[in-house]
C-alpha positions as CSV (number, residue, x, y, z in Angstrom):
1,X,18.1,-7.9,9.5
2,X,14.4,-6.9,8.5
3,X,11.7,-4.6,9.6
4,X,8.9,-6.0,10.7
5,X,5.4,-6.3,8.6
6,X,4.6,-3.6,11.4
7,X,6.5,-1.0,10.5
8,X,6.1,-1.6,6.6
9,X,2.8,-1.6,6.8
10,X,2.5,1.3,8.8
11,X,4.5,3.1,6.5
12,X,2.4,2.7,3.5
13,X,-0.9,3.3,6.0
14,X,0.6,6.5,6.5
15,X,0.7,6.5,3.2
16,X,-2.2,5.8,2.3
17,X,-4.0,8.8,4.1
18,X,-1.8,11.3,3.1
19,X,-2.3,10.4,-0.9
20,X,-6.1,11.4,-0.7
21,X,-7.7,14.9,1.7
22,X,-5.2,13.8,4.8
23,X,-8.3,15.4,6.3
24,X,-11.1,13.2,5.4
25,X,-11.6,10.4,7.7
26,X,-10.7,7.0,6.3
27,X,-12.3,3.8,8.1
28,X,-9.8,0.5,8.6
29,X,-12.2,-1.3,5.9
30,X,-11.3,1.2,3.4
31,X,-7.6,1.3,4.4
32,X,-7.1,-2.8,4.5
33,X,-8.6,-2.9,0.8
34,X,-6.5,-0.3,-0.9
35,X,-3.5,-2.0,0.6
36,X,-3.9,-5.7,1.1
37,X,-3.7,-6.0,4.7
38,X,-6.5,-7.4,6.7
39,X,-8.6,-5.0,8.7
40,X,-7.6,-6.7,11.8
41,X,-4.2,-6.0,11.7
42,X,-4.8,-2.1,10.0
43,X,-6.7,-2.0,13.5
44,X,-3.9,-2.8,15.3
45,X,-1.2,-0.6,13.4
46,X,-3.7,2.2,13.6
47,X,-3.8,1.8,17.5
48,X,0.3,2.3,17.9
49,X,0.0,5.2,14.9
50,X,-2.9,6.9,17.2
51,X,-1.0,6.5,20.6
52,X,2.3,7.6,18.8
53,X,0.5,10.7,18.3
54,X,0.3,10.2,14.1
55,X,-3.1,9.6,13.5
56,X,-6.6,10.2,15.0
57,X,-9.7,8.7,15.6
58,X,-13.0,9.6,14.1
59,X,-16.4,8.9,15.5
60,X,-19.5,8.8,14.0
61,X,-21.0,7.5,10.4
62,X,-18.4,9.3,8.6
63,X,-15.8,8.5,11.0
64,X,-12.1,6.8,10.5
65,X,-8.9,7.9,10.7
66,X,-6.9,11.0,9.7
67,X,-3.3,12.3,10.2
68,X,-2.5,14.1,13.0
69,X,-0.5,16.4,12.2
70,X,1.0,17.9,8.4
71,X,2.1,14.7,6.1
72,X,5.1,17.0,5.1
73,X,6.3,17.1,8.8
74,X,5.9,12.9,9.7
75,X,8.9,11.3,8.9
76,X,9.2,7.4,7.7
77,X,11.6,7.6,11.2
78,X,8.4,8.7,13.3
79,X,6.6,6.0,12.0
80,X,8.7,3.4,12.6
81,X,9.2,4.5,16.0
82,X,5.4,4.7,16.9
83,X,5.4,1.5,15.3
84,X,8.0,-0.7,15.9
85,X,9.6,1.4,19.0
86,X,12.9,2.6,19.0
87,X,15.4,2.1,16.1
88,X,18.1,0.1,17.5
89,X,20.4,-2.3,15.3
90,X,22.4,-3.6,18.5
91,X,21.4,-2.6,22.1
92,X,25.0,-1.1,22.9
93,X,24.7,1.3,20.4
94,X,21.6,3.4,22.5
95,X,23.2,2.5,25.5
96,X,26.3,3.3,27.4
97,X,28.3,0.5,26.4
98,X,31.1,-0.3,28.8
99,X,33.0,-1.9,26.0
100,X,33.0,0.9,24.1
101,X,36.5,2.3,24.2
102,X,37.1,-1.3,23.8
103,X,35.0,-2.8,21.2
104,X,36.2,-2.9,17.5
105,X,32.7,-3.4,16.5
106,X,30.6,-0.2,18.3
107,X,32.3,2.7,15.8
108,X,30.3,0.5,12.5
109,X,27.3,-0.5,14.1
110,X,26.8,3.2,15.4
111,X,28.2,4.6,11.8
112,X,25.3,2.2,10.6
113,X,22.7,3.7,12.3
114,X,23.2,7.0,11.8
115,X,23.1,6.4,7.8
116,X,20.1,4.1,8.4
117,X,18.3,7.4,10.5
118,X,19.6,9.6,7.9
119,X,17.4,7.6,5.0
120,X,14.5,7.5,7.6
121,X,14.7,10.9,8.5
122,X,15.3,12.6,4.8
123,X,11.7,10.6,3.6
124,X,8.7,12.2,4.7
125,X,5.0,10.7,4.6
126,X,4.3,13.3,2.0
127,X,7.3,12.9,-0.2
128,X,6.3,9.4,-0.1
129,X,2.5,10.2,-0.9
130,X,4.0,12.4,-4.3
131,X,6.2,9.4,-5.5
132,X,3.6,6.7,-4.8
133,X,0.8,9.3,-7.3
134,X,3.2,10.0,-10.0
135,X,3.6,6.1,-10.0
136,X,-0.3,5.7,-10.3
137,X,-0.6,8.3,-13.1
138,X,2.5,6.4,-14.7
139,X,0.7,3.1,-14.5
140,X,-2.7,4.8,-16.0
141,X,-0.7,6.1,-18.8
142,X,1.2,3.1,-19.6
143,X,-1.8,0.8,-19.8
């Protein structure tokens, strides 16, 4: 079971915006460079981040892309949603299952997901953005 490169790297563009001003624009150029992920497919995150109502568009010379909304209320879950769609490890576990009552299986993979949503839910973009600068000042420090 693995995430996609989709969701990962919409993650760390969250990221990304929120470690600098969230409210400065940031083009896809600027975005692909600082994380090593070609511009083409920052584009293409950045479309499903915008339409999941996490990031908007900028116009203009100075344009690019900003957060929506506060870094410290985006969750890693919300971005994995806008990105990837919902959170699911088996279909019957969203669903009315009509093996339920039945199935051995549904009480783990359910138990699952609700531990996997609890570590998705408990990590915000901005507690994120505080870990990945300490590591940076860390790293500056070290060398």
């Amino acid at each position: 079971m693995k995430l996609s490169t989709k969701g990962r790297y919409a993650t760390r563009i969250m990221v990304c915006l929120a470690m600098k001003d969230s409210t400065i624009p940031r083009r896809k150029q600027e975005i692909a460079e600082s994380e090593g992920i070609s511009a083409d497919y920052v584009e293409q995150i950045l479309i499903r981040l915008k339409a999941g109502g996490l990031v908007v568009s900028h116009r203009g010379a100075r344009g690019g892309f900003t957060l929506a909304r506060d870094p410290r209320k985006i969750t890693v879950t919300d971005v994995l949603q806008a990105s990837e769609g919902p959170l699911s490890l088996v279909p019957c576990s969203q669903e009315n299952c009509e093996r339920e009552t039945a199935c051995v299986t549904h009480e783990i993979w359910r138990n699952a997901e609700v531990a996997l949503s609890a570590v998705f839910d408990g990590n915000t973009i901005a507690d994120l953005a505080e870990k990945a600068l300490g590591m940076r000042k860390s790293i500056s420090y070290a060398i």
